[in-house]
N, C-alpha and C positions, 0 to 999 in steps of 0.2 A: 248497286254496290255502295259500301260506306264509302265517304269521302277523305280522303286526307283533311282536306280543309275543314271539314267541318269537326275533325275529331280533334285537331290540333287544337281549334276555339274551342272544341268541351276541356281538354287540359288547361287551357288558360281561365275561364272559367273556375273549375275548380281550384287552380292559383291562385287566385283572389279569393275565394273563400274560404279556403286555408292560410292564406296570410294576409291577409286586407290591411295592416300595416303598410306594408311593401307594394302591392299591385291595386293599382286603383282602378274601378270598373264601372261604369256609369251604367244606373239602371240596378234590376236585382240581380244580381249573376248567379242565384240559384235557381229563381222560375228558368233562368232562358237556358241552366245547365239543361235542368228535365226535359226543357223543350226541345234541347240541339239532343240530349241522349232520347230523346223518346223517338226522334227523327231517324235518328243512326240505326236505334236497336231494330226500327221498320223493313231496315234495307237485306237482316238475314235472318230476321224469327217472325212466327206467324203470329199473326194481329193479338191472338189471344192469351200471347204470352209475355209482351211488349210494355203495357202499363204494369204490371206485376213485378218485373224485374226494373223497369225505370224506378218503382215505389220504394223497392227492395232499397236499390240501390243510393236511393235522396236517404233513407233511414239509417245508412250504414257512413255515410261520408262523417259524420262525427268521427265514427272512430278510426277511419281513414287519413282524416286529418291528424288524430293525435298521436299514431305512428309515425308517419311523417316529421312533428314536430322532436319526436324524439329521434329520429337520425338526426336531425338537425342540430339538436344537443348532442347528442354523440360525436357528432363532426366539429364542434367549438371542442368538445372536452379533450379529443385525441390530435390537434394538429394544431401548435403555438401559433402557429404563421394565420390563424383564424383572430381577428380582431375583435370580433363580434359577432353574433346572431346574425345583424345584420348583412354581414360581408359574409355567410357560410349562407344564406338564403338567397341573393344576390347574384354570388359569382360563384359558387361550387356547383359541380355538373352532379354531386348529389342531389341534391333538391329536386333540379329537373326529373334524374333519370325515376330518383322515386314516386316523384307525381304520377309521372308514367305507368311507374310497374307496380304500386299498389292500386291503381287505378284498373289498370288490367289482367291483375290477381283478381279483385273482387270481382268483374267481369266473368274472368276464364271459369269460375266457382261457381258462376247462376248458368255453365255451358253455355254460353254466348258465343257464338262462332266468329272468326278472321276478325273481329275488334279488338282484342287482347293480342294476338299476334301485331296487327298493325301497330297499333302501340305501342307495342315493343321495337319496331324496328325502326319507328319514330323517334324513341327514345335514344338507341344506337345513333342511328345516323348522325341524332345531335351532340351528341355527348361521349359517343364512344366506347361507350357501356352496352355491353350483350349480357341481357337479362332475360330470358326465355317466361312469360307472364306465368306459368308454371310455377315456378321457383317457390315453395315459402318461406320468408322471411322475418325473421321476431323482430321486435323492437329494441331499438339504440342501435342502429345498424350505418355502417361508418365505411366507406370508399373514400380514402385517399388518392389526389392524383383523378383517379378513374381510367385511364384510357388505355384499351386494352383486356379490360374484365371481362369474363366468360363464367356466365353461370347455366348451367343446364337445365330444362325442363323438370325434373325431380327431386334438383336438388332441396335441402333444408338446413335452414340457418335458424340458428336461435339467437338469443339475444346478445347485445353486447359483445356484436363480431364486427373486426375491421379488417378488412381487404386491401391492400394495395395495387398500384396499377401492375396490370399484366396478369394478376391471377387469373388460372383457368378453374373452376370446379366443373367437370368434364366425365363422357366416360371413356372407360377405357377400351370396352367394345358392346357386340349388339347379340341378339341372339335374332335369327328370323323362322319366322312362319311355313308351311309347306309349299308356300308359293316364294319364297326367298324374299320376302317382304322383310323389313326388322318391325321388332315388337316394340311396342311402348307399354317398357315394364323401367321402376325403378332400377337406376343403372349410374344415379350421379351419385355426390358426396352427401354426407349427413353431418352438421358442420354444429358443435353442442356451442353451448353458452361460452362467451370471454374468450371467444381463440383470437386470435393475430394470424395474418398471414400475409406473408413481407411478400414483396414484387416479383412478377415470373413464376410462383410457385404453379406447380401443374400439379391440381387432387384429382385422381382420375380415379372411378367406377364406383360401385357401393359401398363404397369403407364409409368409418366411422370416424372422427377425429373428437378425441375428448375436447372434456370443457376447460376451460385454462391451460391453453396449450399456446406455446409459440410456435410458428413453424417459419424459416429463413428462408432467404429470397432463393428461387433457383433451383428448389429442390422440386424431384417428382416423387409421387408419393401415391403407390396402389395396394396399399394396406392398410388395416385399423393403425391408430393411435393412441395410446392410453392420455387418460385425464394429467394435466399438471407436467405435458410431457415438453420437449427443448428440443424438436430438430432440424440441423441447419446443414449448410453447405460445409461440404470436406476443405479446407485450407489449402490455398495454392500451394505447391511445394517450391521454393526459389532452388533454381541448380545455379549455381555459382560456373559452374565451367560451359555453361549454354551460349557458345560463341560461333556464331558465322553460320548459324543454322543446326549446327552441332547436337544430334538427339535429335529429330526431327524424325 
């Protein structure tokens, strides 16, 4: 069976070779990435499939990294309280939880079985973020906060989307099979370029949310939304005569 320890070292690994500024690694930490992923991919594909997808996947870490680098920019450009590049690579549970999940996007994609799941729920545990390695996700992609995120196996993000913590993109239900199994059919949000989505919002099922859209904290939302669209949470009403329980 893969190991936790040893997939944890291939994410560190690939940390240092996506930021070798920040994470120093003695030795090459690319031969010993191939070697910890060549080890791993042994423990649930058959031998003949194993150098192929380890090959795949050393050819593909460039542009692994340069996604990454731009959540990382997205994360300095959307949250003042970021002082630096330095300090959003450092100390923001983005960075980690992305290493993770585009790691186990590219994974889930060559069918690589329970490594992309693990992954993921390595990524969780750490950080708090529930990223299903499913998910796709474009580039400039930005989680505020983080803890509390809920994205779903089908979901799709495009670029230059930011999440605040507690967002769910969810569905809303399942459909099953003759034997009462549920299907794995798309079933989460489809989330377009430039949206915002403030804290606690719940997007549930296969809606569409346009691009340039804001949506407010706290709202549930199980229907399309047009492009350029603003929807938030209904205003508390003050009753001025709400005394001693009064209206309750």
């Amino acid at each position: 069976m893969p190991s936790h320890q040893q997939l944890r070292k291939m994410v560190e690994l690939i940390r240092a070779i996506v930021f070798p500024d920040y994470f120093e690694y003695k030795g090459i930490p690319t031969l010993e990435l191939q070697s910890v992923l060549t080890s791993e991919l042994h423990t649930v594909l058959p031998e003949k499939e194993v150098e192929r997808i380890a090959s795949e996947f050393m050819d593909e870490l460039p542009e692994i990294s340069r996604l990454i680098h731009t959540d990382v920019e997205a994360t300095k450009r959307n949250d003042p309280a970021a002082s630096s590049i330095a300090e959003v690579v450092l100390c923001y549970p983005l960075t980690q939880v992305m290493l993770y999940h585009r790691t186990a996007h590219n994974l889930l994609k060559k069918n690589v079985p329970l490594i992309p799941r693990m992954l993921s729920e390595m990524a969780h545990n750490e950080t708090g973020v529930d990223i299903h390695p499913g998910a796709q996700i474009g580039s400039y992609f930005c989680i505020d906060h983080g803890t509390g995120v809920v994205i779903g196996a089908t979901t799709i993000i495009g670029s230059h989307v930011v999440l605040y913590q507690g967002v769910t993109l969810g569905a809303r239900n399942f459909q099953y099979d003759a034997e009462g199994l549920p299907v794995d059919k798309p079933r989460h949000p489809i989330i377009e370029d430039n949206v915002t989505i403030y804290s606690n919002a719940s997007i549930l099922g296969r809606i569409r949310i346009g691009h340039d859209t804001i949506i407010g904290g706290n709202v549930w939302i199980t229907h399309d939304v047009a492009p350029h669209s603003r929807i938030l949470q209904q205003k508390a009403i003050e009753q001025l005569s709400f005394v001693d329980g009064a209206g309750i």
